[in-house]
Structures are given as C-alpha cells and as structure tokens.
Residue, then its C-alpha position, 0 to 999 in steps of 0.5 A: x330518339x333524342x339522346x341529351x348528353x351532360x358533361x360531369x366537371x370532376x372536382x380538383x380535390x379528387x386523387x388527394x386522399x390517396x396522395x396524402x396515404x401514399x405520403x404517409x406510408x413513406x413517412x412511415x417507410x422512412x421512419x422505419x428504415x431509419x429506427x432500424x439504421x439507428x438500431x443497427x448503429x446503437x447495437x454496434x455502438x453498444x458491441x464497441x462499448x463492451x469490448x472496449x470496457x471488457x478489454x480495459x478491465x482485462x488489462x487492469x486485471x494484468x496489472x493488479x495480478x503484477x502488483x499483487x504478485x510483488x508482495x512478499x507475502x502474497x502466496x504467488x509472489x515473484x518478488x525474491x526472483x528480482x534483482x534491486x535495483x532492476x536495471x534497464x533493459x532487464x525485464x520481467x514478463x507474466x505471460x497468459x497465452x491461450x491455446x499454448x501460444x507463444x504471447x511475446x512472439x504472437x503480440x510483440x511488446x513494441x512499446x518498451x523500445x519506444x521508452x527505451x530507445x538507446x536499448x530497445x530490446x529488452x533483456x528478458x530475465x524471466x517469463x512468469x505464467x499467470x495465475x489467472x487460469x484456474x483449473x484449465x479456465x483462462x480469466x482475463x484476457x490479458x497477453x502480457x505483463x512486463x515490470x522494468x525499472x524506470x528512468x527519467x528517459x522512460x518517463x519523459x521527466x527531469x526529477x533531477x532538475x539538470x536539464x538531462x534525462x539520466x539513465x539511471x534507476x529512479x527510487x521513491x522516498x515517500x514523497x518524491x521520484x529521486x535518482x538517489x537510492x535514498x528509498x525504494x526503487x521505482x517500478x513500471x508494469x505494463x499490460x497488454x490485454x488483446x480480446x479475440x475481435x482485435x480490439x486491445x489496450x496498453x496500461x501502465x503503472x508506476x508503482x513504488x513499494x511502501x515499507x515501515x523503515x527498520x531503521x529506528x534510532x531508539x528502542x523507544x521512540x516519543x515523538x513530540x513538538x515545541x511546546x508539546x514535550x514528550x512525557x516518560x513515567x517509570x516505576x523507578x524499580x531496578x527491574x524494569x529496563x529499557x535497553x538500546x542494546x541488541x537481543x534476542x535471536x530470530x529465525x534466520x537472524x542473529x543479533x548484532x547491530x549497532x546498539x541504539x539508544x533507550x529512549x529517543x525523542x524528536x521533532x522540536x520535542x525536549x526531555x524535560x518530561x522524561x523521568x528516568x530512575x535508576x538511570x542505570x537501567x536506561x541503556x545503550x548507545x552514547x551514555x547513560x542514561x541512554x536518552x538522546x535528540x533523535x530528531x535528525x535520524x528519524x526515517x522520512x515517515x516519522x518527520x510529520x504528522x502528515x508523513x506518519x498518518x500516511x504511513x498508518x493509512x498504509x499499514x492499515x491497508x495491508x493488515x493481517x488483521x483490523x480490529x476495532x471495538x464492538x459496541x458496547x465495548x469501548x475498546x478491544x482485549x487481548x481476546x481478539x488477537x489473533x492465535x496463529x501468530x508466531x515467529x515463523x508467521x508474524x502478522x500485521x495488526x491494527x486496532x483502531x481505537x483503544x487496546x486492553x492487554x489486562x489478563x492477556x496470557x499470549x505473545x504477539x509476534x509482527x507489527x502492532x499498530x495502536x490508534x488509540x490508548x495501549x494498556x499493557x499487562x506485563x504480567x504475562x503479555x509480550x510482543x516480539x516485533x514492533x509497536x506503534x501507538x499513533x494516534x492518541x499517543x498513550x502507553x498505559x501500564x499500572x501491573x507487575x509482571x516478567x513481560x516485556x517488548x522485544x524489537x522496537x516501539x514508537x509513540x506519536x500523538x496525531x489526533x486530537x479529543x475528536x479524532x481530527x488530525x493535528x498539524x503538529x505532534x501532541x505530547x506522545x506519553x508512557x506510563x509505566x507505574x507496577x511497583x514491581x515489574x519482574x521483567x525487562x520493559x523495552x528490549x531492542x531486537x534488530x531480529x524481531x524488527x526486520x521480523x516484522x518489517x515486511x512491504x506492505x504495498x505497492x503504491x500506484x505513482x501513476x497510471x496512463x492508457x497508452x495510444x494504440 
C-alpha cells in the first residue's frame, strides 16, 4: 500500500487575531484600572474640597458671630464688657467646645504669641460661650474666637511713619489706621475652626466701629461749597426758634453741655443766604444771632461729599428700618414709620427718597436719615434724636404748628437732578414759611443725640487666611 504524505505550510498570519484580543483586553484592563485610579483621586479630590470649604466658612461664621456680637444692639452683645481701649496682651475669647471641651486647652491659640511676641501670653479677661448651639445642636464648627486690640507690631506696618513698630493701640478715623485716639479704637478677631478629620484654618479681621460722630457743632447744620451757598428762609415769627442751648432730658441723661450754635454753615459755603428774623430767636453760643463758619469743627464724616455718603451708606446698612416709595407714590408719609419707636427704644430710619410728615400726629424717637426732600408738619409731628437730609439737601415746612425737633439736624446736598453723586456740596435749603408756627423749631438735646447715637457697624479693614 502506498501512503502519499503531504507537508501543509502554516500561513504567518496565524495566532494574530488572538494577539490583537489579548491586546485589546489589557488596553481595556488599563483603561479600567485607570478610570478607577482617576475616580478614587477626584473622590479624595472632591473630600479635600469639602472639608477645606466647610472648615473655611466654619471659621468665617466665628468671625461674623464676633463682630456681630460687638454691636450694642444686637441681643447677644458683649460690647459693654470691653474695656477702651483694649490694651495688649488682654483678650477676649468665645469659645464652642463640643463634647464639654476645654477648647483653649485642647486647641492652643499659638498665633496671638507670634504677633505678639514681647507678650506672648495672653491675659484672658473673659471667655464668651458661643451662640451658635441651638437647643443642644452645635453649628459651625469653629474652636475659638479672640478679639484684642491691635498694634503696629501686630500688624507688621508703620502707620506712624517713624521707622518704629510702637506698642500702642491703634484707632480708626474714618479713613486711615492712626495711633492717635482721634476715633475708635481698632480691633482683630481671630478664628479658629478645626472640623473632626484634622483639617482646620485661621482667619483674621481687622475690624473698626463705625458711628455718626455726636459731636455736631451746630443745633442746625447747612452744608454748602464756594459758590454753592447755603440757603435759610424763616417765617420770621417770635414763636419759631432754633436754640443751640441744651434741653430736654432723656433716660439716663440730664442735659448740660456746652451750648452750640443755631445754625452752622461750613465747607467754603457763606451766610449770605441765611435769613434770620427776629434775630433774637436764633440762640446759643457766641452772639446773636447765633450763626457761625463751623467749617473747622465739623466731624471727619461731614468734611466731603465722599466722607458723607460713606457715612450714609453705613447707616443704611444697619437701619432699623428702610423705607422707600411704593409705585405709584413718589414718596412716603408718616404712615410708614414705625410705631414702636420711643425713648427707651430709639431706632434708625432711612428713606430713600422724599419724606412727607403732612397730617402725621406721632414723634419719632432715634436717627432719620432723609434722601430725598423732608416736608415736615409741625402741627403735630416731632422727632427727638437726630435728622439727616442728605442727598437732595431740602427742608420743606409751609404749616403752623407746636411741633419741633429736639436733638440736632444737618442738611447736605450730595446728589444732583438724576441722582449722581456731586464732587462738591450743593446749596444745602430750609424753608420754613407757617405763618404761625406755636412751637419751638430746632431745639438742640446733647440727651437725644447720644439717644440716637448708637455704633452702627464694625467695618472689616482687612481680612487674611493665616498659614497653618
């Protein structure tokens, strides 16, 4: 039997197909293990996030309780308990421990001895528990908040300009850091939020109160400009008076301070416009008529147009209450005001735009800070505290009536026709023409004046995250 053998040749593409699969799944494995490397990296990526944001806005809550809490009014205020101004090393703490912690023991404040190192332990004069717990529910998770005063070595600047970091306390005057106590004294709050995985953060403020000045040089003040004179129209009746001299008793304050004058004018502005008559009825200091130049007393805040605005601006952010027209009205009445004002509750009021007092049978008790144009009724209307028109600059009054201001008032033009912000002061005006008006006018009250005088914020000079 013959066997024919035949030699198959095997093709060199054989085995490829299963190289090529093999290829594809570790392509395919590597894709994988890398989406989940990635994954895991954005999940850790996303947790440092969190906590990093959650700790941030944990320390910044500490320091808004902190500078909440500095104001007079606010229910929780700590601000009669520190002393001015507040030397270093003395401190204040709010503490929120959790689990009844000791917070200073378990998280040290080591930064206060590394901004004050010739004192670097701190002379605690008080610990105030938070109010962020709420019925046994902690909020933010903040360890610590301290408030000291701060220096020019604190700060690691020479506001002096003496080639010296001095000790001493540095204080705010509207404008500018300045060691001299010519305003209020400058504060730092510190916080210290620590969240249970470790991660923590330090922010600061310096912070600085901001308050109307109760210092006014006149009972009635008109601001004006060169070529931008003030203008006065009385009804020129021996019952209409505006009298510099101190008046008027309040809660807790009996009047007795140095006399000022009837009206002030200031700022390059002249009393041509000023008509007073009978001149006997313009009273107070220096001689009478009492009308005087008060340019050079007037408070920092009332020097520019700039410095006044920022001082409205500040009042408007602390407002009792705001109050602007509704559409249709062009303007608000008496009907708006508030009814729970009165001597031991004073309040802040702004109306932004024009205020009509026609027909309103109330007093109003605090500070009224007028935008727009201030028709007043003395018939039976009276404010006891201090009134503002800024803005348009315009005192309206063409009825009779025994009402009268008691405390001080100050008119400023600041705005034009539209509303823009002038870089000089306009005519400031009052216009009182009833024929017989029964009552005083404008009576000064050093008593409704630090009645109304209250600090209305604690402005943030700077903020910085410090290095942890």
């Amino acid at each position: 039997m013959n066997v024919q053998l035949t030699n198959r040749r095997r093709s060199p593409e054989a085995g490829v197909a299963m190289l090529i699969a093999i290829f594809v799944l570790l392509l395919i494995a590597v894709v994988g293990i890398a989406l989940i490397v990635s994954s895991g990296t954005e999940t850790a990526l996303a947790g440092n996030y969190r906590s990093s944001t959650v700790v941030y806005y944990a320390a910044l809550a500490g320091l808004e309780e902190a500078r909440g809490r500095l104001l007079p009014k606010n229910p929780n205020s700590f601000n009669a308990t520190i002393p001015a101004p507040l030397f270093p090393p003395n401190v204040f703490y709010i503490t929120n421990p959790a689990n009844g912690e000791n917070v200073l023991a378990t998280y040290p404040d080591q930064e206060y001895g590394t901004e004050f190192p010739l004192s670097p332990v701190p002379t605690i004069l008080g610990t105030i528990p938070s109010v962020s717990t709420v019925a046994g529910i902690q909020g933010q998770l903040y360890r610590w908040v301290r408030i000291n005063g701060v220096t020019e070595k604190s700060l690691n600047i020479d506001v002096a300009n003496n080639g010296m970091s001095d000790p001493g306390p540095l204080y705010f005057d509207g404008a500018h850091l300045t060691p001299t106590p010519t305003g209020n004294q400058a504060l730092e709050i510190t916080s210290l939020a620590f969240l249970p995985n470790g991660t923590k953060k330090l922010l600061q403020y310096v912070v600085a109160p901001i308050a109307l000045s109760p210092n006014f040089p006149a009972v009635l003040t008109l601001l004006g400009s060169p070529g931008n004179n003030v203008q006065f129209t009385s009804p020129g009746h021996p019952d209409f008076i505006v009298n510099g001299n101190d008046e008027y008793a309040a809660p807790g304050c009996t009047p007795g301070s140095t006399p000022v004058y009837a009206i002030g004018y200031g700022n390059g502005s002249n009393a041509s416009g000023i008509n007073t008559s009978p001149p006997t009825q313009y009273i107070g200091a220096g001689s009478t008529p009492s009308i005087s130049d008060v340019t050079a007393s007037l408070p920092s805040s009332f020097q520019s147009v700039q410095t006044l605005n920022a001082l409205i601006q500040n009042i408007m952010q602390s407002a009792d209450v705001e109050l602007s027209p509704a559409p249709p009205a062009t303007m608000v009445t008496g009907s708006a005001l508030p009814t729970t004002m009165s001597a031991s509750n004073p309040m802040t009021v702004v109306v932004n735009g024009d205020l009509n007092l026609t027909g309103w049978n109330g007093t109003g008790y605090g500070l009224l800070v007028v935008t727009g144009t201030l028709t007043y009724d003395p018939g039976p209307a009276t404010w006891d505290g201090i009134v503002l028109v800024v803005g348009k600059g315009n005192y309206v009054s063409t009825t009779n009536g025994f009402g009268l201001i008691s405390g001080a008032m100050l008119i400023a033009q600041t705005v034009d026709g539209a509303g823009n912000l002038l870089s000089n002061f306009g005519p400031a005006s009052f216009s009182q023409t009833g024929n017989q008006p029964a009552g005083h006018g404008v009576d000064y009250s050093s008593c409704y004046i630090k009645l109304s005088i209250q600090t209305l914020s604690y402005k943030v000079l700077s903020f910085r995250e410090i290095p942890q």
